[in-house]
C-alpha positions in Angstrom: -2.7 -23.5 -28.3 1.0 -23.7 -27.5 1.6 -24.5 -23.5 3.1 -21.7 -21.8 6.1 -22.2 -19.5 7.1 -21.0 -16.3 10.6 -21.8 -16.6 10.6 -19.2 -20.2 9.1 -16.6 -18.5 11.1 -17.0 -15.0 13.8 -14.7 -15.2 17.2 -15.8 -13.8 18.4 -14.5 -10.6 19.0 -10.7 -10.8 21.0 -10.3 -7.5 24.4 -8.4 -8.3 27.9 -9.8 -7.1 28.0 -7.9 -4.1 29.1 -7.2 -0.4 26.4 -7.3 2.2 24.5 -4.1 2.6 25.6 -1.5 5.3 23.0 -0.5 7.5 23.3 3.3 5.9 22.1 2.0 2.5 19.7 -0.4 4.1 18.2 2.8 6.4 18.9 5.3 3.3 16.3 2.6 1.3 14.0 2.4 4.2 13.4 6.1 4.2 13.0 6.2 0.2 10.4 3.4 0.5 7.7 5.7 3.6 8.8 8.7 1.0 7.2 6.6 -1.8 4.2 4.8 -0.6 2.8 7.9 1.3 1.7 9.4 -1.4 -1.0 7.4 -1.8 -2.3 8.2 1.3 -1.8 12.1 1.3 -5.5 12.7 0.1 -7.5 10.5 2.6 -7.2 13.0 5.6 -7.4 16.1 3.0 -10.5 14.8 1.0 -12.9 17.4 2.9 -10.3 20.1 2.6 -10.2 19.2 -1.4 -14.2 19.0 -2.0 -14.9 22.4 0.0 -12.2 24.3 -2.4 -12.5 22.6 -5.3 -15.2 23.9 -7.6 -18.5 20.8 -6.7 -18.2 18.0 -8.4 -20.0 14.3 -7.8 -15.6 13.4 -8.8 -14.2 14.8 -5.6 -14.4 11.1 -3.3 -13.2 9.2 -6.3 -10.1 10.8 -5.2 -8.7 7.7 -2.8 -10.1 5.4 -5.1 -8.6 6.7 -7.9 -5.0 7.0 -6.3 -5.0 3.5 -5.2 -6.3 2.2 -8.6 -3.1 3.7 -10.0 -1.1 1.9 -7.6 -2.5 -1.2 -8.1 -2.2 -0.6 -11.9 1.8 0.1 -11.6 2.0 -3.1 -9.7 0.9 -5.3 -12.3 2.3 -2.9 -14.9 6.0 -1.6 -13.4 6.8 -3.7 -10.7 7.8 -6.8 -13.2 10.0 -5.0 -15.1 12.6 -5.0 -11.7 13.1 -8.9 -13.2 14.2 -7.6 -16.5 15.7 -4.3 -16.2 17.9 -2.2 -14.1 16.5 -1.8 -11.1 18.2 1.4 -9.6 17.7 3.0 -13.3 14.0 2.1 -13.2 13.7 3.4 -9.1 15.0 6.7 -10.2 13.2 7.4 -13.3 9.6 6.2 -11.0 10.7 8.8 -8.8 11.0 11.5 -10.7 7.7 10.9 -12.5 6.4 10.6 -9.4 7.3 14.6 -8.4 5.6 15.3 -12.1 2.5 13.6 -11.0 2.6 15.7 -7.3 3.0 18.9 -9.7 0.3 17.9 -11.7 -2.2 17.4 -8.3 -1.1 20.8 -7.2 -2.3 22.9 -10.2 -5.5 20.4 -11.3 -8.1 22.8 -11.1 -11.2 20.7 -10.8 -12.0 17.0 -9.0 -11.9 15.7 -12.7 -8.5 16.8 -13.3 -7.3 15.8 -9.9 -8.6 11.9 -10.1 -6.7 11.9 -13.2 -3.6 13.1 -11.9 -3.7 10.9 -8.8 -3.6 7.9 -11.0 -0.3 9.3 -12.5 0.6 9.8 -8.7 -0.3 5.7 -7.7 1.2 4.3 -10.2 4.7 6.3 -9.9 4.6 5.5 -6.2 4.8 1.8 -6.8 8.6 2.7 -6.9 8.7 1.7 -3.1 8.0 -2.3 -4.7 10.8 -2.0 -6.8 13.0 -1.3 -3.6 12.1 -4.1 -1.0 12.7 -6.8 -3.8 16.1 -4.9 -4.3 17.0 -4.4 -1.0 16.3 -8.4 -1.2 18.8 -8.8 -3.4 21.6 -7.1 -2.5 21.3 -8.4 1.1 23.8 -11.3 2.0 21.3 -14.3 2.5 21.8 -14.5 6.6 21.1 -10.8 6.9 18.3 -10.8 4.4 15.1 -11.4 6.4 16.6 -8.0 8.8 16.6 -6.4 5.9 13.2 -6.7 4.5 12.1 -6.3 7.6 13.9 -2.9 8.0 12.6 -1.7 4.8 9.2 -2.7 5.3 9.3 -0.8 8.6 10.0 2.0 6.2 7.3 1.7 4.2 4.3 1.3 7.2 5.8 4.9 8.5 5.6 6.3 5.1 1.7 5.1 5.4 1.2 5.8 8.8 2.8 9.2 9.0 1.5 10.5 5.6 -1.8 11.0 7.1 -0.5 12.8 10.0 1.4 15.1 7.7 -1.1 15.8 5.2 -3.9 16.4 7.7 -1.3 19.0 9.5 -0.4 20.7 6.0 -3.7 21.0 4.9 -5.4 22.3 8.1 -2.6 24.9 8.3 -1.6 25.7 4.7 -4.2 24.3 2.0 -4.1 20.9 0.3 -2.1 22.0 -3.2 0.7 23.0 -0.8 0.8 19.4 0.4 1.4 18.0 -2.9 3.5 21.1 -3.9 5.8 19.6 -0.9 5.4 15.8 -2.4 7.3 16.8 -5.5 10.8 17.9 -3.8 10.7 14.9 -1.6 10.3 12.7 -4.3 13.0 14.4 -6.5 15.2 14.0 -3.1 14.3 10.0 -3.0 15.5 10.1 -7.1 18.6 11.9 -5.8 19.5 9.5 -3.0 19.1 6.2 -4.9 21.4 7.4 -7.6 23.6 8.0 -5.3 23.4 5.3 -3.0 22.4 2.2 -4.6 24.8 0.0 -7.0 23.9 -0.9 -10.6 21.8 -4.0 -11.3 22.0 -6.1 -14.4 19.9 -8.5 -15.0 21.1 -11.7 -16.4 18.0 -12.7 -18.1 16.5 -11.2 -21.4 13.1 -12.4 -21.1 10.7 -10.2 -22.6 8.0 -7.4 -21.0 5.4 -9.6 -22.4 6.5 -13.0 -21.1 7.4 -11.8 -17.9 3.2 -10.5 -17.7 2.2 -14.0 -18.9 3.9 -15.6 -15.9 2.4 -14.0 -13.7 -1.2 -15.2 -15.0 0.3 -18.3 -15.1 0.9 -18.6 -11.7 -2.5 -17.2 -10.4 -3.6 -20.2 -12.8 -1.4 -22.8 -11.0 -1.2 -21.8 -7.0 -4.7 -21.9 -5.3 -3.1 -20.8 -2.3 -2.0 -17.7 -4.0 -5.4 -17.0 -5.2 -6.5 -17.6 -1.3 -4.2 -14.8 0.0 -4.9 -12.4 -2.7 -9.0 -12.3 -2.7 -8.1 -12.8 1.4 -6.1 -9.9 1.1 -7.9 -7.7 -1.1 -10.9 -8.0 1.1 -9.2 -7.5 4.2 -7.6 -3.8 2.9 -11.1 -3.1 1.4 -12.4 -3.2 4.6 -9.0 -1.1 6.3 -9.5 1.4 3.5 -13.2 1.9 3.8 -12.3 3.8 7.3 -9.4 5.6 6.2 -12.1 7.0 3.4 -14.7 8.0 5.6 -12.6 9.3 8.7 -12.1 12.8 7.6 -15.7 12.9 6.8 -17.3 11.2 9.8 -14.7 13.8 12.4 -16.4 17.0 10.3 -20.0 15.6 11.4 -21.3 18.1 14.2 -21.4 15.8 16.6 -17.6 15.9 16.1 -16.4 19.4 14.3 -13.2 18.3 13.7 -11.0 19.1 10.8 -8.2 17.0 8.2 -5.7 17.7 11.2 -7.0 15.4 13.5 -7.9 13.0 11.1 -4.0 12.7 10.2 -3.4 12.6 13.7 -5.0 9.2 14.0 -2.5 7.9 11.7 0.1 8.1 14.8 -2.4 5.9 16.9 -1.4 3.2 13.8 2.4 2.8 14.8 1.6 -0.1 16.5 1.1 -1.0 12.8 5.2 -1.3 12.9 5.3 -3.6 16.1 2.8 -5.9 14.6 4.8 -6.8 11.6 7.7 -8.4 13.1 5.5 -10.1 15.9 3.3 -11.7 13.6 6.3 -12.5 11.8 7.3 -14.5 14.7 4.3 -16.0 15.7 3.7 -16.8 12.1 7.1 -18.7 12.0 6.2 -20.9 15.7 2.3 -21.9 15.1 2.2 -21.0 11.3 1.0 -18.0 8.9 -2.6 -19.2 8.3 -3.7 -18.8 12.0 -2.0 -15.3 12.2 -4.3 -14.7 9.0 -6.8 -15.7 10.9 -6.4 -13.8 14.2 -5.7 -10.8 12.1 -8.9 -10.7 10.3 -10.9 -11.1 13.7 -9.4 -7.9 14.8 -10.2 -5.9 11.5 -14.1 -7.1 12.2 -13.6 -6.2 15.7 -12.6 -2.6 15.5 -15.7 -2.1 13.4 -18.1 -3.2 16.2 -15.7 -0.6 18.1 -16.5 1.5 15.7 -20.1 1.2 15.6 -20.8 0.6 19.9 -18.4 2.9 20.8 -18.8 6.3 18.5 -16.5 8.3 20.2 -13.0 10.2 19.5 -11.9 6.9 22.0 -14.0 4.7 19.8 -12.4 5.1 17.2 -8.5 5.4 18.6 -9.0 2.4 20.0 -10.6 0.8 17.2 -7.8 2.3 15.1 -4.7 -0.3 17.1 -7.0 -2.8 17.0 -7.4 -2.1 12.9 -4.1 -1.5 12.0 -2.6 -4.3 14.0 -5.1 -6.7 12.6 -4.4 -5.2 9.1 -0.5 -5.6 9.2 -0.5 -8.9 11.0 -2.9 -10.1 7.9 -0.3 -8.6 5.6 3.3 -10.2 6.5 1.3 -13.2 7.1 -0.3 -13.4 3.8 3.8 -12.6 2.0 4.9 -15.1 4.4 2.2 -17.6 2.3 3.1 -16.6 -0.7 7.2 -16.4 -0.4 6.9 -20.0 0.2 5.4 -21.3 -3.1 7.9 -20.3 -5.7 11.4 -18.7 -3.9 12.2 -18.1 -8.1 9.3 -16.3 -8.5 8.6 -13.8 -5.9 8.5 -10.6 -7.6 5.8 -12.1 -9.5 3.8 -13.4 -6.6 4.3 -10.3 -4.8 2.8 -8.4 -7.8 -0.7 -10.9 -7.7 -0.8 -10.6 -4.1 -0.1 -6.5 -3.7 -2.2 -6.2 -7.3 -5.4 -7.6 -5.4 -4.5 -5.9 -2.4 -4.8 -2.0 -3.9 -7.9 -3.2 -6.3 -9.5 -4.0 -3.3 -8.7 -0.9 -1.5 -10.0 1.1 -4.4 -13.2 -1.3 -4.0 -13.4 -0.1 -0.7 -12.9 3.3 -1.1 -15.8 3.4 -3.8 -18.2 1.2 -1.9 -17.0 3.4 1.6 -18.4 6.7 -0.8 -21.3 5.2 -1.6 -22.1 4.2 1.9 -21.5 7.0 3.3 -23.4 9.3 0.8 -26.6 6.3 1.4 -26.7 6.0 5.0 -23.5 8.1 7.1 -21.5 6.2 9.8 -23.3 3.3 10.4 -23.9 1.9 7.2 -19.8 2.8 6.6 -19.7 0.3 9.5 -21.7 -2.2 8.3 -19.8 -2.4 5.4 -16.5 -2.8 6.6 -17.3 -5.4 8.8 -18.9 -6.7 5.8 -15.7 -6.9 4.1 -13.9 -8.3 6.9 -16.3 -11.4 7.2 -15.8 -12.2 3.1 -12.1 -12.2 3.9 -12.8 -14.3 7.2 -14.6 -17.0 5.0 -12.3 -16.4 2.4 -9.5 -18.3 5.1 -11.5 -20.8 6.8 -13.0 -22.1 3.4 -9.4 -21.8 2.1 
């Protein structure tokens, strides 16, 4: 067997000859990215909405799972090709399939049909990873962490928000019209990125294939990258196997509460936004791995609020605590892995984000089958569950 080599399938630097971004382009990229990512999030509040007009079918919560699947698919599949290939070419054309695949969710006519289209829908929304790495790029190096950091503030309102918006739209107006409104937003993010961002040639003709091997090469090589990812993907199995049940567990009688006020928790998660940059900082001062830590104890926290404390402020409080500990356990984990192989990041943020949505669609699945077994508590069980495999996961590590 012939050795395969990292320096082959490393494509050369990518970043264009160009003056430091304005703060438009950086805030018109920023918006593009929350318009991108939420749609992967539209159907969590909506999902009792969808199974009580949807004709029955034992499909309707693969829904969430299915979505995220297709994310974590176009991760490992799309988001490599930003090494190889015109980036604002390839952010255009994702965004435009991505209003095809909101189309095709607003017409599917049975669960089936609609856990096929929102694979279509996950994968295309992995657009918003082709623009932080871009935004990377074009950013003069002492204004480049500001950058990032803008963008990704982009992207955790696109999550947070989504689920506000959604669970408004489909109280008020019906689930299809949520997705029917998904499609011109996305054509508008095509729109604005060909208008706004600057061409990108890459200097390296490494092929689609090689650029794939690399990245199994580098799971191969970097243990600490294989830390953070099962870390990680354990971590969002446990933040997704809330977000699952949520709209469920508020319909219970004991609530009677419908998709709106499940998106309305998604507000309570802004403090998602503050937690980035703070763990940033803290990360920077005492090191990432004990912010990893911290973070994870707050995920397995909330669900002990979750399960003491099984009230509407039960669960908003257990929601900051959740989302803070989630984020915190994210920028953390890309501050890890940033560090092995500056050449390489694209790559190691595929591995890492790759994990990250399997195990969200793991959690989503598992979070079904919970629920459908035993209701709320046994939901609760299992995400703490989670949370202590990604605990271990770091101290072990």
């Amino acid at each position: 067997m012939v050795a395969y080599s990292m320096r082959e399938a490393t494509p050369q630097s990518t970043e264009p000859l160009a003056s430091p971004l304005s703060g438009t382009l950086t805030f018109t990229m920023a918006i593009a990215t929350g318009l991108a990512v939420a749609n992967i999030y539209y159907n969590q509040p909506m999902l009792g909405v969808i199974e009580h007009t949807l004709p029955p079918s034992p499909y309707a919560g693969l829904i969430p799972t299915a979505t995220q699947l297709g994310y974590a698919l176009g991760l490992f599949l799309l988001v490599p090709l930003g090494d190889i290939r015109d980036r604002r070419r390839l952010i255009v054309t994702q965004f435009v399939i991505l209003a095809v695949a909101a189309v095709i969710a607003a017409l599917s006519p049975t669960a089936l049909a609609l856990v096929a289209a929102s694979v279509l829908l996950g994968a295309s929304a992995t657009v918003a990873q082709q623009i932080v790495p871009f935004a990377a790029a074009l950013a003069a190096p002492a204004q480049r962490g500001r950058t990032i950091g803008t963008v990704m503030g982009g992207l955790l309102c696109g999550i947070l928000f989504s689920r506000t918006l959604a669970g408004f739209i489909a109280a008020h107006f019906g689930w299809r019209e949520m997705f029917w409104l998904s499609a011109p937003l996305a054509l508008l993010g095509a729109v604005s990125m060909a208008i706004a961002l600057p061409r990108n040639h890459p200097h390296s003709h490494v092929s689609y294939v090689n650029a794939l091997k690399s990245i199994a090469h580098l799971w191969r090589e970097e243990p600490t990258l294989r830390t953070a990812t099962l870390a990680q993907a354990a971590g969002f199995s446990s933040f997704s196997t809330f977000w699952t049940i949520l709209a469920l567990h508020l319909q219970e009688p004991a609530f009677s509460l419908g998709a709106q006020t499940a998106g309305l928790f998604g507000i309570l998660g802004v403090v998602g936004v503050a937690a980035a940059p703070l763990a940033g900082r803290i990360a920077d001062h005492r090191g990432p791995v004990l912010v990893i830590r911290l973070g994870i104890v707050l995920i397995l926290s909330s669900w002990l609020l979750f399960g003491l404390w099984n009230s509407l402020v039960g669960l908003a409080v257990g929601v900051i605590v959740l989302d803070f500990g989630a984020q915190s356990v994210l920028v953390s984990h890309q501050h890890v892995i940033y560090a092995l192989r500056p050449e390489a990041r694209s790559r190691l943020n595929t591995v890492l984000m790759t994990g990250m949505f399997l195990g969200g669609g793991i959690g989503s699945a598992a979070a079904t089958v919970a629920w459908n077994y035993g209701g709320w508590p046994v939901v609760c069980g299992l995400g703490a569950m989670f949370a202590l495999v990604a605990l271990v996961l770091r101290l072990v590590g």
